[in-house]
C-alpha positions in Angstrom: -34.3 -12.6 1.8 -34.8 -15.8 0.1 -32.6 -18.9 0.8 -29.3 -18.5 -1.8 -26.6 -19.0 0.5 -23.8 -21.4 0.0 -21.5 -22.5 2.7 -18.3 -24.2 2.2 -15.8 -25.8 5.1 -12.6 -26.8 4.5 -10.0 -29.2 6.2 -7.2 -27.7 5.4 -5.8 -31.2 5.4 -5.0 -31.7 9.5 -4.7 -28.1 10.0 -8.5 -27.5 10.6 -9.7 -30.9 10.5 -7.4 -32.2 13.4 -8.6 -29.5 16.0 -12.0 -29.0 14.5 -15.0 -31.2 14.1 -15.2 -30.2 10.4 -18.6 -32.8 10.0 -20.0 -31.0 12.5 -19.6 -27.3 11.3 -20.7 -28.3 8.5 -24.6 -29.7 9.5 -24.5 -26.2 11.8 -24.4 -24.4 8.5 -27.0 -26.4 7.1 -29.2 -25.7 9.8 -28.7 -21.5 9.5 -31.1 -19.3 8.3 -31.2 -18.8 4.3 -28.5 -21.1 3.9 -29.2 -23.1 0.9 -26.7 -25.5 0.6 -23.3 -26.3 2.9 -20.2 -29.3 2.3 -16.9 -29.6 3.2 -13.8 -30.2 1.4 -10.7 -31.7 2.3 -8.7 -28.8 0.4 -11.2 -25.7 -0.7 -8.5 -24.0 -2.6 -8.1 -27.1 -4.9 -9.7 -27.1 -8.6 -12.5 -29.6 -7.8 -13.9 -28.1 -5.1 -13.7 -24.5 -7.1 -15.3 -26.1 -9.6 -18.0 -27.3 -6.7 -18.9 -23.9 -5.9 -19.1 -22.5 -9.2 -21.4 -25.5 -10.3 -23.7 -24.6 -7.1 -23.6 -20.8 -8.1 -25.1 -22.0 -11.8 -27.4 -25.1 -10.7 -28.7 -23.9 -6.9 -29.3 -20.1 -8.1 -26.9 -19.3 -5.0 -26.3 -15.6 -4.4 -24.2 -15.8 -1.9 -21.5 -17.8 -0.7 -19.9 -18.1 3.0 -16.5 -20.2 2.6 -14.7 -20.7 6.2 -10.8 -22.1 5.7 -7.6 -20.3 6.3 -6.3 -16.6 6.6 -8.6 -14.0 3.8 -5.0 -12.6 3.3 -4.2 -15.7 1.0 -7.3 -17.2 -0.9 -10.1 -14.2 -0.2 -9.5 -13.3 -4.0 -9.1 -16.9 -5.4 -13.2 -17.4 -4.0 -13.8 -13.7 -5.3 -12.9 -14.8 -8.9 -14.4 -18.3 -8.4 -18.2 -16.5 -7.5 -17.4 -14.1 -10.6 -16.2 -17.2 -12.6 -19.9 -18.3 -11.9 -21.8 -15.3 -12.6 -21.8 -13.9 -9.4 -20.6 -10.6 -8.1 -17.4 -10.9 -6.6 -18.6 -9.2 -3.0 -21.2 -11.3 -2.7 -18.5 -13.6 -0.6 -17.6 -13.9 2.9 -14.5 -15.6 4.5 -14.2 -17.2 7.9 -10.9 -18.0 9.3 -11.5 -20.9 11.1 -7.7 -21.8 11.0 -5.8 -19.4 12.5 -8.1 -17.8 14.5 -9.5 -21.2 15.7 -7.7 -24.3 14.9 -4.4 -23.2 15.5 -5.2 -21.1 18.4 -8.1 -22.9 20.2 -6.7 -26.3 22.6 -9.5 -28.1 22.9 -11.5 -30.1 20.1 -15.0 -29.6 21.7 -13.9 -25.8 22.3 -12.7 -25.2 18.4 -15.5 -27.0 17.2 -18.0 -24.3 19.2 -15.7 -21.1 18.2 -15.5 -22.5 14.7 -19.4 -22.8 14.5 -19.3 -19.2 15.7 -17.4 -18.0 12.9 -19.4 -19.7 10.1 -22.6 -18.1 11.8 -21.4 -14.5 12.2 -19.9 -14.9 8.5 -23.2 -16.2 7.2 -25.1 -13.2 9.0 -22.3 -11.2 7.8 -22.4 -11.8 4.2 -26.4 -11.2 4.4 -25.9 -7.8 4.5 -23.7 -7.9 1.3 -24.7 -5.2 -1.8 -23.4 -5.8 -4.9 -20.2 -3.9 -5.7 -18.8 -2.7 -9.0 -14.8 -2.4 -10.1 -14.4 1.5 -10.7 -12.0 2.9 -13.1 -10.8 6.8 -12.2 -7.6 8.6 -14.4 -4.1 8.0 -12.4 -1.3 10.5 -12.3 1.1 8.6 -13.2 3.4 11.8 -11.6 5.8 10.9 -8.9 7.4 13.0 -5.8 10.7 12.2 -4.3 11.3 14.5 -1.4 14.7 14.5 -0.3 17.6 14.8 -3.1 20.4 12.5 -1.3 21.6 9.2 -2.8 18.7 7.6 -1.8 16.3 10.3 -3.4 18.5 10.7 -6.7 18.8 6.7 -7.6 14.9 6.3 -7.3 14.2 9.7 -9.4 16.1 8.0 -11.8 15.0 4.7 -11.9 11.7 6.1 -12.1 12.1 8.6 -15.0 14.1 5.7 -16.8 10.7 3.5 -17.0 9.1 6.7 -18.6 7.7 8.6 -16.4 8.1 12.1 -14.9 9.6 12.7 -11.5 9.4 15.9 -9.0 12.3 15.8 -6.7 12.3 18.9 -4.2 15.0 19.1 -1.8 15.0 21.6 0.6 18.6 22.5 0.4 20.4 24.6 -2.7 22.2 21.3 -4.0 21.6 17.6 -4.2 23.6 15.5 -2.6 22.7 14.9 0.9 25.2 13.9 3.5 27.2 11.7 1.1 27.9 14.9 -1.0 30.6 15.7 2.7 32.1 11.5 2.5 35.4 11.3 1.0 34.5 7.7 0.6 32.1 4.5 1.5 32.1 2.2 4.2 32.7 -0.7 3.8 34.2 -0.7 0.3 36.1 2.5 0.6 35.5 3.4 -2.8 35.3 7.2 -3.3 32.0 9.6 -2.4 32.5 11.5 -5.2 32.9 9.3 -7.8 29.5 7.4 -7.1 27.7 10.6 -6.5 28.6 13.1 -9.2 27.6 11.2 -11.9 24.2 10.6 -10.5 23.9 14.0 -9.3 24.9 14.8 -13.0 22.0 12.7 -14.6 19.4 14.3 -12.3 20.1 17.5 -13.8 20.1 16.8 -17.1 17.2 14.0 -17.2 14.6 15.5 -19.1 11.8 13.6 -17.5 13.1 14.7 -14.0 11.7 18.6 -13.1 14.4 19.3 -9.6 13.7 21.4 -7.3 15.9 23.1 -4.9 15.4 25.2 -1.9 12.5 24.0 -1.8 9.9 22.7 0.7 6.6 20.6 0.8 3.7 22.5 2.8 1.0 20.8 2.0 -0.5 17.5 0.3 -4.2 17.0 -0.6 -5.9 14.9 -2.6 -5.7 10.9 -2.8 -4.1 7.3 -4.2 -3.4 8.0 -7.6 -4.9 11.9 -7.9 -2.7 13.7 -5.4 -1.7 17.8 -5.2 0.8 18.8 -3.8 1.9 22.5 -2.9 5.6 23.2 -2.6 7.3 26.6 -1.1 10.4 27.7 -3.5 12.8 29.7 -0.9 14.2 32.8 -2.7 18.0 32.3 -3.8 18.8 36.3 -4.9 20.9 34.4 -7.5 19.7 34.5 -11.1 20.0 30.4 -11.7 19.8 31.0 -15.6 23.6 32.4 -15.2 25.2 30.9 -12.0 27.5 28.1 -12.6 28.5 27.1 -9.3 31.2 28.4 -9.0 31.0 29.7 -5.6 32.8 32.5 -6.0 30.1 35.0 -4.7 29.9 33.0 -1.6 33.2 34.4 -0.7 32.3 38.0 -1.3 28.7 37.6 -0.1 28.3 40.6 2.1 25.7 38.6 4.4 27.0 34.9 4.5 30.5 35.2 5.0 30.7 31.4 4.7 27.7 28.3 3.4 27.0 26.7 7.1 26.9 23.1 5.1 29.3 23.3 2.0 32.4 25.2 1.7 33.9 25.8 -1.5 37.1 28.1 -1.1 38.5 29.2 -4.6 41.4 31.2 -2.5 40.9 34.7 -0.8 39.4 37.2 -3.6 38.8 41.0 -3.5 35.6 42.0 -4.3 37.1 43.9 -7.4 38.7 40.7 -8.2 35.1 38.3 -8.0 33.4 41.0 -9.9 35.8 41.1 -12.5 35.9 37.0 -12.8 31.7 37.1 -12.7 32.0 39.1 -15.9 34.1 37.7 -17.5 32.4 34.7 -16.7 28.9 36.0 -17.7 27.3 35.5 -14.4 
């Protein structure tokens, strides 16, 4: 490959230089193959020695560039936008960390100053082997799926479907609610259960951008980021949910679940004449 490398060290103030023989890195990277040009800077990340590299890019035909300062995890995509500033594509860039995994980690000067060369030369072979990357756009769901309907689960379903968008909350039990559906009230404020929860518990269900679903399970997710499917198991209730109000009447009467193992809701002792005759009048 033809010489198009550039190779840029950085001080770092004292954090690199003070450890580091920063003069001497840099005439290392000189001397690599298909290295084109290489200074140092006492602050890479500053605005004159941005506009350095992007003047090299333009006047030096670089087409790549090797820059060896601090962690990837905080200037990587300020030198990704300065190469792209310049013409160049963006992964056409290689970072050494010569300052925390060197400097600030290495005791000796004459010892730093070799690890440190060692890192500028695997990043220059490194960024050799670089191909030319482009940004790809691909349709998002913009869909979300809260599993779990407690307070948690409810407060981001609708905080969610508030900035617009549609929410799937499954919950594997028949209601909402969770555990703090059982409280009589909140720690440390003592402020009622109920009070917070119902009317949340209330907006869920009448939230038009929020599809609930209860008694229901997630078997199996497929898919990826942004394009996810998702296949959920809807247990069978023998309750037509079109007419039941809740009222929890036919829990009493039920003639296989004497009582709900989690929520009881006791309307006094009825005969099953008496429930049926209440369910009609009732319409359910």
């Amino acid at each position: 490959m033809d010489q198009g490398i550039g190779v840029y060290i950085c001080h770092c103030g004292t954090n690199i230089a003070g450890t580091v023989d920063v003069a001497a890195v840099t005439d290392f990277a000189r001397g690599l193959n298909s290295v084109t040009v290489a200074r140092d800077h006492e602050h890479m990340c500053s605005d004159p020695a941005q506009d350095m590299i992007k003047d090299d890019i333009k006047q030096l035909g670089l087409n790549r560039v090797v820059v060896a300062s601090c962690s990837p995890l905080m200037h990587e995509l300020t030198f990704r936008r300065v190469c792209e500033d310049a013409g160049l594509n963006r992964y056409l860039f290689q970072m050494a960390n010569i300052r925390e995994h060197c400097s600030w980690v290495t005791g000796g000067r004459e010892q730093a100053t070799q690890k440190a060369k060692a890192l500028v030369g695997a990043a220059v072979g490194r960024v050799l082997l670089h191909e030319p990357l482009e940004t790809k756009e691909v349709p998002v769901n913009p869909n979300t799926l809260i599993v779990g309907g407690g307070i948690a689960g409810i407060q981001a379903a609708l905080e969610i479907a508030h900035s617009g968008h549609t929410v799937y909350l499954v919950e594997r039990e028949s209601s909402i609610g969770g555990n703090m559906a059982q409280f009589d009230k909140t720690f440390p404020t003592l402020d009622c259960a109920a009070c917070i929860l119902t009317p949340k518990m209330s907006s869920v269900g009448q939230h038009p951008s929020i599809r609930l679903m209860t008694f229901s399970e997630v078997v199996e997710v497929s898919g990826y980021v942004g394009n996810f499917k998702v296949k959920i198991r809807k247990r069978a209730r023998y309750v037509d949910i079109s007419k039941c109000n809740g009222c929890g009447i036919c829990w009493n009467v039920c003639p296989a679940v004497a009582v709900p193992s989690d929520r009881v809701i006791r309307k006094g002792p009825l005969t099953i004449k008496q429930a049926t005759q209440r369910g009609q009048s009732d319409g359910s």
